[in-house]
C-alpha positions in Angstrom: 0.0 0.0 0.0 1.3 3.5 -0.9 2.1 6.1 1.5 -0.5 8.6 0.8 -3.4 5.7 1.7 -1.6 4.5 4.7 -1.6 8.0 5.7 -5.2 8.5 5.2 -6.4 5.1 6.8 -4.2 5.9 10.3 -5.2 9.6 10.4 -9.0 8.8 9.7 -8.6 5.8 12.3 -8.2 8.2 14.8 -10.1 11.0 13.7 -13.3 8.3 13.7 -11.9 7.0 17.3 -11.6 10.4 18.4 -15.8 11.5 17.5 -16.5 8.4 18.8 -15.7 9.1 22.2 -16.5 12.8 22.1 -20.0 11.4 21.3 -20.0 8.7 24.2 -18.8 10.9 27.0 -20.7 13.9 25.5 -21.4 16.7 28.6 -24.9 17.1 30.1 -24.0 19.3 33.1 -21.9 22.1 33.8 -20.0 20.2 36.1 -19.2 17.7 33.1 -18.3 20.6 30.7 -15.9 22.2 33.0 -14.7 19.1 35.5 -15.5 16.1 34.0 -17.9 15.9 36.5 -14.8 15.6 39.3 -14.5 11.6 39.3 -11.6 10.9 36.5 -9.7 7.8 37.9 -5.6 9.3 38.4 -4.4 7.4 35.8 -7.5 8.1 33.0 -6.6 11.4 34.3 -2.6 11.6 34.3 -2.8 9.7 30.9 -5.0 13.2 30.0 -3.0 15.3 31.6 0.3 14.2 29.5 -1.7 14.7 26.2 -3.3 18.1 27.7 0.5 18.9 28.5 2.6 17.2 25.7 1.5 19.9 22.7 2.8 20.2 19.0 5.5 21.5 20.8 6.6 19.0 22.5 5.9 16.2 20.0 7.1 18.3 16.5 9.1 21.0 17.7 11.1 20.1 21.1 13.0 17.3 19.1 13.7 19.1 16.3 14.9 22.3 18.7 17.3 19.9 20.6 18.5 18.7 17.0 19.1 22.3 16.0 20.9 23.3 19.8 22.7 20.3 20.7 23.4 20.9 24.7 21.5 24.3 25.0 17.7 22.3 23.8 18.1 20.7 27.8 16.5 24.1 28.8 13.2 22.8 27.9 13.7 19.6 29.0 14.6 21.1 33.0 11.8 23.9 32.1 9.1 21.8 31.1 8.9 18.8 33.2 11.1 20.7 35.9 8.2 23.0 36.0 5.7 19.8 35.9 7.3 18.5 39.5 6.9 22.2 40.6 3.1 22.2 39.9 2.4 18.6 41.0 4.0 19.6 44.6 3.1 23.3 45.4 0.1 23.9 43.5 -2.1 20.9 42.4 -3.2 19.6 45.3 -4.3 22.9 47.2 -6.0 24.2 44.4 -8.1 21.0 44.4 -8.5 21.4 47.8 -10.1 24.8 47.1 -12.4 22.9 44.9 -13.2 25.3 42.1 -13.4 24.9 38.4 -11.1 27.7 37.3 -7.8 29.4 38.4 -9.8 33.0 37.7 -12.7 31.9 39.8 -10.0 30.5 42.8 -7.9 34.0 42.4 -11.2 36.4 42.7 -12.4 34.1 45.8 -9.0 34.0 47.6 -8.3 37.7 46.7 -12.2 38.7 47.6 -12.6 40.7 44.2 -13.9 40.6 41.0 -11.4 42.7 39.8 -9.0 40.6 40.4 -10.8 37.5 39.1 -11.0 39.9 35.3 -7.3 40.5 35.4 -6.8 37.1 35.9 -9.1 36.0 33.1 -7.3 38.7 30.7 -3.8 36.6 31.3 -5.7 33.9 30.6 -6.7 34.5 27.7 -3.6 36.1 26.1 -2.0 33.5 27.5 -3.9 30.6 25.8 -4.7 32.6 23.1 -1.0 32.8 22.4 -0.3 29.3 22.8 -3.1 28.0 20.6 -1.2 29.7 17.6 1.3 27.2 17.5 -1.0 24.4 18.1 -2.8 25.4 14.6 -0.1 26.0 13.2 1.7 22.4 14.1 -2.1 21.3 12.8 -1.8 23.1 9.2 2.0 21.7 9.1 0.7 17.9 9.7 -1.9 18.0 7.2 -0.3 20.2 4.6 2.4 17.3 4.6 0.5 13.8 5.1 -2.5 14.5 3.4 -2.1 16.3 0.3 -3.7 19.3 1.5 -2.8 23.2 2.3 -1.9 24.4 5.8 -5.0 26.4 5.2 -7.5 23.4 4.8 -5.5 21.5 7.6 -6.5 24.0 9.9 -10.0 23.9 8.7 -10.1 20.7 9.0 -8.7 20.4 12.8 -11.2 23.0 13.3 -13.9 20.8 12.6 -12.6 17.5 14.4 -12.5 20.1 17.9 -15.6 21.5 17.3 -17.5 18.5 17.9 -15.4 16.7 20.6 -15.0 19.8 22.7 -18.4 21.9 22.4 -20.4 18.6 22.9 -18.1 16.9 24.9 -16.5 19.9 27.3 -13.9 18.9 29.8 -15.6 15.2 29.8 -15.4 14.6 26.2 -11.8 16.0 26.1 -10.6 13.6 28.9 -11.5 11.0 27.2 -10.7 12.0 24.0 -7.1 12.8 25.4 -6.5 9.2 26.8 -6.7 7.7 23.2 -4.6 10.8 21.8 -1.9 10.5 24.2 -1.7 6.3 23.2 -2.0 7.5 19.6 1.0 10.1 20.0 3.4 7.9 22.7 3.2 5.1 20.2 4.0 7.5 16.8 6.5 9.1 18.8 8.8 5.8 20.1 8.0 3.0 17.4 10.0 5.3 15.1 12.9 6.4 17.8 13.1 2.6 17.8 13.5 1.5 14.7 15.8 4.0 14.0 18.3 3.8 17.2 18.4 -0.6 16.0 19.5 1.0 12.9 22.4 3.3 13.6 23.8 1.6 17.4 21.7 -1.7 17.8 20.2 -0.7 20.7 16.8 -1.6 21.1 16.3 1.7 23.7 16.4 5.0 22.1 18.3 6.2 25.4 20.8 3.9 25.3 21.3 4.3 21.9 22.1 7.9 22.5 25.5 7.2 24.5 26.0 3.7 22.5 28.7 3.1 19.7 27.3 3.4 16.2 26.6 -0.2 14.6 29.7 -2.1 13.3 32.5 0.7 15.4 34.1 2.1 18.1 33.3 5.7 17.5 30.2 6.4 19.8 27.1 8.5 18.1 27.6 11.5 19.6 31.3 11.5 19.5 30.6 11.1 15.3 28.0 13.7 15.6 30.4 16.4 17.2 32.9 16.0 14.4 30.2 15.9 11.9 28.9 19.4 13.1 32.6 20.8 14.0 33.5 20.5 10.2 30.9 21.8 8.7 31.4 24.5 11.0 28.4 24.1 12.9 28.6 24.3 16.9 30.3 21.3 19.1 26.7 19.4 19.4 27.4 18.5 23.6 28.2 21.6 24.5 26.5 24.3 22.7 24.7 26.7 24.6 21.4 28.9 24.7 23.1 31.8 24.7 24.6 33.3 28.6 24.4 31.6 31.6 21.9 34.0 32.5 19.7 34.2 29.9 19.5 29.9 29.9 19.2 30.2 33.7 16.2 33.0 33.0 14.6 31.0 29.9 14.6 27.1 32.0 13.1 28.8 35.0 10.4 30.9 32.9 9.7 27.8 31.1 9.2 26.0 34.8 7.4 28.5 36.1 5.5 29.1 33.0 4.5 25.5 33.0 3.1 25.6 36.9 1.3 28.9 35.8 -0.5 27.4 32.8 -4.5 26.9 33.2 -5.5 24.7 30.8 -3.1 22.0 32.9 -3.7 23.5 36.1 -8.0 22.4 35.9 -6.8 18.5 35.0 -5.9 18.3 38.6 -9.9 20.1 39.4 -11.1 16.7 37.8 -10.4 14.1 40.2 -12.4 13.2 43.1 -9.6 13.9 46.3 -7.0 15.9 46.6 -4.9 12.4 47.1 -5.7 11.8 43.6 -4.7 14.9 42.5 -1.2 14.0 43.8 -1.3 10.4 41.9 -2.8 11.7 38.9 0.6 14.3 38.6 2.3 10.8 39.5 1.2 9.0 36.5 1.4 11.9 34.6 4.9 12.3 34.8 5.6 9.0 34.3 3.7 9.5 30.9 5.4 12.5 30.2 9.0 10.9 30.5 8.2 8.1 28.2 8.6 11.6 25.1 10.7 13.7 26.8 13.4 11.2 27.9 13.3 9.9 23.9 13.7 13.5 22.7 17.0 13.7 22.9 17.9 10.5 21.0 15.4 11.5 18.1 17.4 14.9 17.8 20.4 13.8 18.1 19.8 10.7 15.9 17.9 12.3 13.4 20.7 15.3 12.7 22.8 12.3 11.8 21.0 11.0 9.3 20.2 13.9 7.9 23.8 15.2 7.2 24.1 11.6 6.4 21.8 12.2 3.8 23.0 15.3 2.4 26.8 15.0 3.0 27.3 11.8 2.0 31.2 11.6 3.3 29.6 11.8 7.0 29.5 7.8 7.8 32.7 7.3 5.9 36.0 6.8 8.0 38.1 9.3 6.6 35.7 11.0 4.2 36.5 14.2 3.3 32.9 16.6 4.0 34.3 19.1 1.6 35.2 17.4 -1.2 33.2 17.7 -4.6 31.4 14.5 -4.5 31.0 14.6 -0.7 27.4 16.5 -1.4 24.6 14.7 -3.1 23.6 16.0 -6.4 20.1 17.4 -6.6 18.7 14.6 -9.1 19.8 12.4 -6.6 17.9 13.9 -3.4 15.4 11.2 -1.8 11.8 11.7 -2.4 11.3 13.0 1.1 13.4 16.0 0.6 11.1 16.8 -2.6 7.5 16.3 -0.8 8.8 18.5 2.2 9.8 21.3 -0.3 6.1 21.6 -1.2 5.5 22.6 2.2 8.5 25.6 2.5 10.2 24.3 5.6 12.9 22.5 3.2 14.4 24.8 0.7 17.8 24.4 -1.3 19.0 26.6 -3.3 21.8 26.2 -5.8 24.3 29.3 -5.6 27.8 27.7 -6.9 25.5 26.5 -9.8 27.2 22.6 -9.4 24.2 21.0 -9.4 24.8 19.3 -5.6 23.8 20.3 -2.4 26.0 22.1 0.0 24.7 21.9 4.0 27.3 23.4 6.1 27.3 26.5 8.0 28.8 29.6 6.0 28.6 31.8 9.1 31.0 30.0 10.7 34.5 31.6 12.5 36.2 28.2 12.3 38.5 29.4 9.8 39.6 25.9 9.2 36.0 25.1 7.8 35.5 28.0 5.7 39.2 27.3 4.0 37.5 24.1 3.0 34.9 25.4 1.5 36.3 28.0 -0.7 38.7 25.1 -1.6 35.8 23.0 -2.7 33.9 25.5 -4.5 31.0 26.1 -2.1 29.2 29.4 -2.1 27.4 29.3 1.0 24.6 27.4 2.7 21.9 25.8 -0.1 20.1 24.2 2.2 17.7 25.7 5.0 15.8 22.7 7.3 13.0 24.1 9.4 13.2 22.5 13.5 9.5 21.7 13.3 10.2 19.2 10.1 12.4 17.2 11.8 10.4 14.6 14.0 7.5 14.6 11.5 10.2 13.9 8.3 13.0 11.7 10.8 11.2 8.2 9.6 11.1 9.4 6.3 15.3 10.2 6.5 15.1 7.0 8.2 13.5 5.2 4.9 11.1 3.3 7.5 8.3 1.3 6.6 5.3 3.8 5.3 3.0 2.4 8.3 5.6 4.0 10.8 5.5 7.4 8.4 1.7 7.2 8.6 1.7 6.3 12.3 4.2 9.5 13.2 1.1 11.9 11.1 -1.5 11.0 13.0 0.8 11.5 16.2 1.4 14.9 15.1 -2.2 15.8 14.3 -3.0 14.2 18.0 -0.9 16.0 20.1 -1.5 19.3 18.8 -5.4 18.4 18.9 -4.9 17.3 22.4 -3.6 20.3 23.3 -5.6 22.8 21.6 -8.9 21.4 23.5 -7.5 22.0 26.6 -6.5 25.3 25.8 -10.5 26.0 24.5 -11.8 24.7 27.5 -9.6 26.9 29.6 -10.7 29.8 27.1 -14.0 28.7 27.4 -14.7 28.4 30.8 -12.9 31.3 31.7 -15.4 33.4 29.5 -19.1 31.5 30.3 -17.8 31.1 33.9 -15.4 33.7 35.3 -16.8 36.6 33.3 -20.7 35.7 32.2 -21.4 33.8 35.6 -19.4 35.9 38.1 -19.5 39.5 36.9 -22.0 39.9 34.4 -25.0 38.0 35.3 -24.4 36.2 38.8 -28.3 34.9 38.3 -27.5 32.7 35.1 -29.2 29.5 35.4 -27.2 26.1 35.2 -28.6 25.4 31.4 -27.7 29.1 30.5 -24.4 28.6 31.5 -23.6 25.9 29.6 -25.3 27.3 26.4 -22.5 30.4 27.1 -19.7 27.6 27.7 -20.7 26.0 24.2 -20.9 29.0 22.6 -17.7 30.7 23.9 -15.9 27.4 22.9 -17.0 28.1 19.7 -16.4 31.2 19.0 -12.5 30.2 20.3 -12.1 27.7 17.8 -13.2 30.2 15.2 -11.1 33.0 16.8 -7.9 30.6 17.0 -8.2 29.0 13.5 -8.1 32.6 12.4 -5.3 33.1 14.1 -3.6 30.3 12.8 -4.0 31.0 9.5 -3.0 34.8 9.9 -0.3 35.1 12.7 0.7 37.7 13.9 4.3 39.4 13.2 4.9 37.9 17.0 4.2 34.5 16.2 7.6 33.2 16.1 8.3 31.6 19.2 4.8 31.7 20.6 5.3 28.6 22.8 7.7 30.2 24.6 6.0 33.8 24.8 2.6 31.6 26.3 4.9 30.3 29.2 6.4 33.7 29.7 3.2 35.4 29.8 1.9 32.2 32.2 5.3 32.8 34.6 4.7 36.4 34.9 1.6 37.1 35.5 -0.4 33.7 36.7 1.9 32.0 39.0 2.9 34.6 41.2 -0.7 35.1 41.6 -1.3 31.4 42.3 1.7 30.7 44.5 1.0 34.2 47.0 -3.3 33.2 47.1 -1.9 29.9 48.2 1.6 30.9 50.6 0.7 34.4 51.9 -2.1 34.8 54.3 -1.9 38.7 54.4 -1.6 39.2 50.7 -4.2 42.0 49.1 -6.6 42.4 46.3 -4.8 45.5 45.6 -1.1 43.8 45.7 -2.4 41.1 43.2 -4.1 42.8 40.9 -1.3 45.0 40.7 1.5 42.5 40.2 -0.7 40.5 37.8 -0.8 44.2 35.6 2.9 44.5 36.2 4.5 41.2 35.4 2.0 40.9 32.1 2.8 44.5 31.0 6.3 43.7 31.8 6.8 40.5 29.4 4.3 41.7 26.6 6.3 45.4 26.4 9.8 43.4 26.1 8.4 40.9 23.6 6.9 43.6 21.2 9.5 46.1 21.6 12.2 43.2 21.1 10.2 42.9 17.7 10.4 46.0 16.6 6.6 47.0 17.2 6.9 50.1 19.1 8.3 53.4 17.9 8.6 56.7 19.5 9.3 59.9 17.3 10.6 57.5 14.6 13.1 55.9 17.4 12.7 52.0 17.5 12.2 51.0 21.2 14.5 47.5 20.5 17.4 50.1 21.5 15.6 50.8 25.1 15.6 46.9 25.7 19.5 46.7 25.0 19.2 46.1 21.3 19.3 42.6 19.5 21.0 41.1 22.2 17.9 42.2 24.9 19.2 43.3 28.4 21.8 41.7 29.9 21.5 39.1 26.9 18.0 37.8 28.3 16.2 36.7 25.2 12.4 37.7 24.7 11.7 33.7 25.2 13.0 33.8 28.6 11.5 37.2 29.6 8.8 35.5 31.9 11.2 35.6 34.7 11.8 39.0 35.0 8.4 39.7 34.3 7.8 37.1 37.4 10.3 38.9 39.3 8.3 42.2 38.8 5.2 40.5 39.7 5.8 39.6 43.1 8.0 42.8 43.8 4.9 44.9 42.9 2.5 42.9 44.5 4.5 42.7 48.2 5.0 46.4 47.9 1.5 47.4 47.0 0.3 45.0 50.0 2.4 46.9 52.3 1.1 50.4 51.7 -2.6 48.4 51.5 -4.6 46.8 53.9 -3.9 42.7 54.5 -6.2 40.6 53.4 -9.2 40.1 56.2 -9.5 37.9 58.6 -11.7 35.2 57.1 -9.2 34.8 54.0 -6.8 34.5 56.0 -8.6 31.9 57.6 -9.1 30.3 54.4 -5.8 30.1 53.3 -5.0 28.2 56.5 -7.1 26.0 55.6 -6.3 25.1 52.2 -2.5 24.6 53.1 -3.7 21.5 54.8 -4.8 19.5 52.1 -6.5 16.7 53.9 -9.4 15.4 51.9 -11.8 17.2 49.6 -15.4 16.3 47.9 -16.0 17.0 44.3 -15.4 20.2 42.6 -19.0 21.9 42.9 -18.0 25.3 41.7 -19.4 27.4 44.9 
């Protein structure tokens, strides 16, 4: 069977499995649209939580990032499931505890105002909003590839497939729905690591094939991948770096924090029936979780050997000379894969010494040694530019695996940024019919109003973020990472002080939440170029290119974290504490000792 079919039959497989649970475990109170109704068993429920937190990030893009950075991609390994642990121990189980069904709902009861329950629905939402760029995005990728269709139609298409498991289904639907996406996207993700680690070291585990010797030698893969790289002028792979100290100390810990502070995680834990099951379901889920991320680094590392494999073709050869003339494959001669990625513009070559073969090296190299060789040889410059994202979804392909394994990686893809995008709806969602409809605007709503708002706010968010995923904005690059910094700064200080501080203020929230968000948003935009005063580009007030101190906008959450809590401890000392009963309250949920289903009162 061709490739194209394959690909069709596995994608609609799960697509069809998918609507068929939506429509099982469709919602019929507002309890199941936000909570699941509270009685998820912890592992149904950490199984959900690793799909809800496992995004198109982290199955097309973390790989390929690590691939791209060599040593520096560990910051979001520590960041993300560093930031996982954080949320599991300080967070989770106290919010459970508090037994609401959103983190704007628990931040206006804890700091006694509405106010502060809108500001924290406004970070919300440009948090989520943010995020759910990428996950269309990674959507339009998937299909534009696999199934023979525009980015544009993809997205259209994973519009559709959302629409009806999360409007119908809400938080129920989605938990279930989750559960068969994570199987769908664990199994896409590690069949292929495997067959490809047998290939190159023998080893049947892809993380002992990282540090193993390559098949039939005594060179060990990433010893042969840090010459590889250091010839073609590229950075020594086990050692590179993202950027300063300081700026990969800033962007792992806004990453963590980031991660704690994200709500469309956060309510997983408001779906289990005790607080003691809100500790096992972040168990399980971490144990999930590791299964991709401690497989990640074999798949980029792996994978950026085969594909200078593919395009140098001196790489595997003792001796071989990466610059010579016939060390480059010649463009007739390029595999099929390279030509049905081109169709999608995250592979492009470009011929400029006019020899007909494909140069991959890096011409911006100061390893003098290197670019010698290269004028020596004839080379020109780089010809061929390799998009991060491609490199998971295209590694079986460079791999020449069985089309079934190709097939099986698409509908991984499409599944883990589906997974994700339904969780970040729902958090949209219920933030709007809930936090804002139920809580400010019309307190009186009855309980079948409120979920005809939910279902239409869902909606109206999956039109909202299709759009956005098929127009995004000049920002867009990097939006993961500006979701988690916009979560670290203005969400989890928030969180952490209604949970830690007793005394702290309405006042001293609300204004750290306005602080740390205007704080990360003004450094990200101006960083971009997008503010101008009198003709004078505001990048040169934020240290130029480089960003203060070398802090990149990605790892600008910190600061704006940083900010946050400053602001908020020095507004609630020129303020009144927080009165007595909260105070009480907070007490109380610090002892997380048993807790009934989430009721939302």
């Amino acid at each position: 069977m061709d490739l194209q079919t394959t690909t069709y039959l596995m994608v609609g497989a799960s697509f069809a499995l998918y609507l068929g649970i939506a429509f099982w475990a469709r919602a019929g109170s507002v309890s199941e649209f936000y909570v699941a109704g509270g009685g998820v068993h912890p592992i149904t429920n950490g199984m959900a939580t690793a799909a809800d937190w496992m995004s198109a990030a982290s199955f097309i893009s973390m790989a390929g990032l690590i691939s791209n950075m060599g040593y520096g991609g560990a910051v979001f390994l520590m960041g993300w499931t560093g930031g996982y642990v954080l949320l599991a121990m300080l967070l989770a189980p106290y919010l459970r505890k508090f037994g609401k069904f959103t983190v704007p709902q628990f931040i206006g009861d804890r700091f006694y105002s509405k106010t502060a329950s809108t500001v924290a629905v406004v970070c919300l939402l440009t948090a989520s909003t943010t995020y759910i760029i990428g996950q269309m995005t990674g959507v339009g990728v998937a299909f534009s590839r696999f199934l023979n269709v525009s980015s544009d139609t993809g997205i259209y298409i994973g519009q559709a497939i959302v629409f009806f498991y999360a409007v119908f289904g809400g938080m129920k639907g989605i938990t279930y729905t989750q559960v068969a996406q994570y199987i769908v996207l664990i199994f896409a993700y590690i069949i292929p690591a495997i067959f490809i680690s047998l290939n190159l070291t023998g080893s049947f585990l892809p993380q002992l094939g990282l540090g193993a010797d390559l098949a039939g030698t005594d060179t060990a893969l990433l010893t042969k991948l840090d010459q590889v790289v250091t010839d073609l002028g590229f950075n020594q792979y086990t050692t590179s770096s993202a950027g300063s100290m300081l700026n990969m100390f800033f962007y792992t810990v806004s990453l963590m924090i980031g991660t704690a502070g994200l709500p469309h995680v956060i309510v997983r834990f408001f779906t289990v029936p005790k607080v003691a099951d809100a500790r096992a379901s972040a168990g399980w889920a971490l144990v999930f979780i590791a299964l991709l991320y401690t497989t990640a680094p074999a798949v980029g590392a792996m994978a950026k050997l085969n594909l200078h494999n593919t395009v140098n073709t001196a790489v595997m050869k003792d001796g071989g000379d990466l610059y010579a003339a016939e060390s480059s494959i010649k463009n007739e001669d390029r595999p099929d894969w390279m030509k049905r990625w081109e169709k999608t513009g995250l592979l492009k070559w470009e011929d400029k010494n006019a020899d007909g073969r494909i140069q991959y090296y890096n011409d911006a190299t100061k390893n003098e040694v290197a670019k010698g060789k290269a004028a020596t040889a004839g080379w020109k410059g780089n010809e061929l530019t390799v998009n991060a994202d491609i490199i998971v979804l295209a590694n079986p392909e460079i791999a020449l695996l069985p089309n079934w394994v190709i097939a099986l990686v698409a509908a991984g893809g499409i599944a883990a940024a589906l997974s994700t995008a339904a969780g970040l709806l729902m958090a949209i969602s219920s933030a709007v019919s809930h936090d804002l409809v139920k809580n400010v605007f019309n307190p009186d709503i009855s309980e079948k109003g409120e979920l005809l708002a939910g279902k239409i706010a869902m909606a109206v968010a999956i039109v909202i973020s299709g759009w956005l995923g098929l127009n995004p904005p000049g920002f867009a690059a990097g939006t993961v990472a500006l979701a988690f910094g916009i979560a670290a700064s203005s969400l989890f200080p928030a969180i952490m002080m209604g949970i830690f501080s007793r005394t702290m203020s309405d006042k001293g929230a609300i204004a750290g939440m306005l602080a740390g968000l205007f704080t990360t948003l003004f450094y990200v935009f101006a960083h971009k170029g997008l503010f101008f005063i009198k003709g004078t580009d505001f990048v040169d007030m934020v240290g130029g290119v480089n960003g203060w101190f070398g802090i990149t906008p990605e790892a600008i959450g910190t600061l704006g974290a940083i900010v946050n809590f400053t602001v908020a401890f020095l507004v609630n000392k020129l303020t009144a504490p927080a009165p007595k009963h909260i105070q009480e309250l907070v007490e109380s949920i610090r002892v997380p000792k048993g807790a009934g289903a989430a009721t939302g009162h």
